[in-house]
C-alpha positions in Angstrom: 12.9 19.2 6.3 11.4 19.4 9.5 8.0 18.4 9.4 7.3 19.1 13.2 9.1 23.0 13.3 5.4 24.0 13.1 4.8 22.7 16.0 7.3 24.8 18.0 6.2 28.4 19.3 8.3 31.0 20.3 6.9 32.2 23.2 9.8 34.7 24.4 8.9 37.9 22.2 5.3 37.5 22.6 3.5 40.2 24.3 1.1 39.2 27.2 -2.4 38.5 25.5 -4.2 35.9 23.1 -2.3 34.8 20.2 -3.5 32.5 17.4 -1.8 29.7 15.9 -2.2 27.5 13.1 -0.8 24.0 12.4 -1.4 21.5 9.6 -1.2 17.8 10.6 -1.0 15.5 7.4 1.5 11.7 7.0 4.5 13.9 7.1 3.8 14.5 10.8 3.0 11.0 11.8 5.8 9.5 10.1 8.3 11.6 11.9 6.6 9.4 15.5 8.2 5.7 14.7 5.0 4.3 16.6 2.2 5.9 15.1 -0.7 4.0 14.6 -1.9 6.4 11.6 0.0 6.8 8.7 -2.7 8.7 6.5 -4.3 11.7 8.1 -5.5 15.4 7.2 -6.5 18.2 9.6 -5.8 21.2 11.1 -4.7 22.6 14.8 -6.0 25.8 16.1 -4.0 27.0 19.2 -4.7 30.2 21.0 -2.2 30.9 23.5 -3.0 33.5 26.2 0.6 34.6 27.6 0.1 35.4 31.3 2.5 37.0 33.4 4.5 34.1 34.4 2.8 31.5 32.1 1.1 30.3 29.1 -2.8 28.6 28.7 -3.1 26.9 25.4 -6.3 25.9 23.9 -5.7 23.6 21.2 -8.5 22.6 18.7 -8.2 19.7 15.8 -10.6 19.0 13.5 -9.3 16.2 10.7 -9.7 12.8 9.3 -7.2 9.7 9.7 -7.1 6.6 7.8 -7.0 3.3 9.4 -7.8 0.2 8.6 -11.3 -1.2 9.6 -11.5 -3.7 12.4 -13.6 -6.0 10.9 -12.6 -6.4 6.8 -9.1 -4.7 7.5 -10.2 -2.3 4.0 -9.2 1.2 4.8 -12.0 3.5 6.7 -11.7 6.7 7.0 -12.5 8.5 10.5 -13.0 12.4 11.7 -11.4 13.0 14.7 -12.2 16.2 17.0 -10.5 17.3 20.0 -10.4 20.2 22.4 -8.1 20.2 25.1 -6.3 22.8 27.4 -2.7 23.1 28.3 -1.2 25.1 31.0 2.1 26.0 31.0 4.2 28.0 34.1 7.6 29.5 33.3 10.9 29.4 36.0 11.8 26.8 38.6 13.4 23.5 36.5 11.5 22.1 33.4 8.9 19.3 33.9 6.7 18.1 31.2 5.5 15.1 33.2 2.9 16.8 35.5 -0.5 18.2 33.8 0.7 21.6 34.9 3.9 22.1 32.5 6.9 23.8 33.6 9.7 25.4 32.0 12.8 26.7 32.8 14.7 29.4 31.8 16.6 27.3 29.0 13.5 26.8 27.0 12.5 29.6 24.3 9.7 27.7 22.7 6.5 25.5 23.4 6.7 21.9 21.8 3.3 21.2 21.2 3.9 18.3 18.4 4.2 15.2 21.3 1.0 16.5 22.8 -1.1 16.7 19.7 0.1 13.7 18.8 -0.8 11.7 22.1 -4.0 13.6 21.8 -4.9 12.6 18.6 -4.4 9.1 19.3 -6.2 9.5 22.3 -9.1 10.1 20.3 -9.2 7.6 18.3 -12.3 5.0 18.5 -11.7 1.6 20.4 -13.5 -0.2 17.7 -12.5 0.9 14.5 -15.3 -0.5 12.0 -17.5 0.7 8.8 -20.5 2.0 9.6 -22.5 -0.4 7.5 -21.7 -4.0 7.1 -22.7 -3.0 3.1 -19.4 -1.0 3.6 -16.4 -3.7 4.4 -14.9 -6.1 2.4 -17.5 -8.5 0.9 -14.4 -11.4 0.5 -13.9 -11.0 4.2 -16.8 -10.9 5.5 -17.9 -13.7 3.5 -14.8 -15.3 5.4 -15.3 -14.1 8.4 -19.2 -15.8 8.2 -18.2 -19.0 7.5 -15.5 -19.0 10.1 -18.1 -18.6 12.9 -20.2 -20.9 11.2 -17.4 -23.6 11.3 -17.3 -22.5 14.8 -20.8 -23.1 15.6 -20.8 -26.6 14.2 -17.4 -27.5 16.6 -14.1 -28.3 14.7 -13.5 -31.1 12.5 -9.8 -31.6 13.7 -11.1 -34.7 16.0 -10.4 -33.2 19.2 -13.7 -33.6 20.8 -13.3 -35.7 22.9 -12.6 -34.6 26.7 -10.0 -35.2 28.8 -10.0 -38.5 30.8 -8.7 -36.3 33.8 -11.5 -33.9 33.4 -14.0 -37.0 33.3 -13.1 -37.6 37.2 -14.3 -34.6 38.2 -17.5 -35.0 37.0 -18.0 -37.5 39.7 -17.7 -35.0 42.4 -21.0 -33.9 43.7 
């Protein structure tokens, strides 16, 4: 089954106006992108395409939650993700998806939105992925995690103190 055909609109027997489109993103869709960084994730895309004379001005909503593991304990936390972002679209001329401006050419029927939602739900994602509370996370590994940096603190025990005798010559210079 194709998990991404919802994806696809046929914009060819559309009449010139606002249309409304739906879209369900759930672990079907990320597993069909071999690098996703999500595996679990629910939401929903809301896409109202305006069809203009010679183009197309999508407004693409997603409200959802992902699952990713927590930066801190590595236990699962759970994250809602929003986005709202706008995609123009000009038909003729040769296709180019590179540009922000889109362009397709006459051998294209449909509108692939799937790569783009999924770029843009990454894109959303948090730089630091961590629980809230510290009550939250793992209590193991944070307990871990605590005596690490107090090892730390202390300096190793692995008897590699002592400095250099190379770097003791430049002390000298002054």
């Amino acid at each position: 089954m194709d998990h991404l055909a919802p994806f696809r609109i046929p914009f060819v027997g559309l009449k010139p106006g606002k249309h409304e489109f739906q879209m369900e993103v759930d672990a079907s869709f990320f597993d069909s992108f071999p690098f996703s960084e999500i595996s679990k994730a629910q939401g929903m895309v809301n896409v109202i395409l305006d069809k203009l004379g010679n183009g197309l001005d999508c407004h693409v909503n997603f409200q959802g939650l992902c699952q990713l593991p927590c930066d801190r304990c590595l236990s699962d936390l759970e994250l809602p993700l929003t986005f709202q972002e706008r995609l123009i679209v000009q038909l003729g001329g040769q296709t180019d998806l590179e540009n922000d401006i889109w362009t397709l050419g006459p051998e294209l029927h449909e509108l692939n939105l799937a790569q783009p939602v999924f770029e843009w739900i990454h894109l959303c994602l948090p730089f630091r992925r961590v629980h809230p509370d510290l009550e939250a996370c793992d209590p193991t590994m944070v307990d871990h995690l605590a005596q690490s940096s107090r090892k730390d603190e202390k300096g190793t025990d692995d008897g590699n103190d002592a400095i250099d005798p190379r770097w003791n010559a430049l002390k000298d210079l002054k």
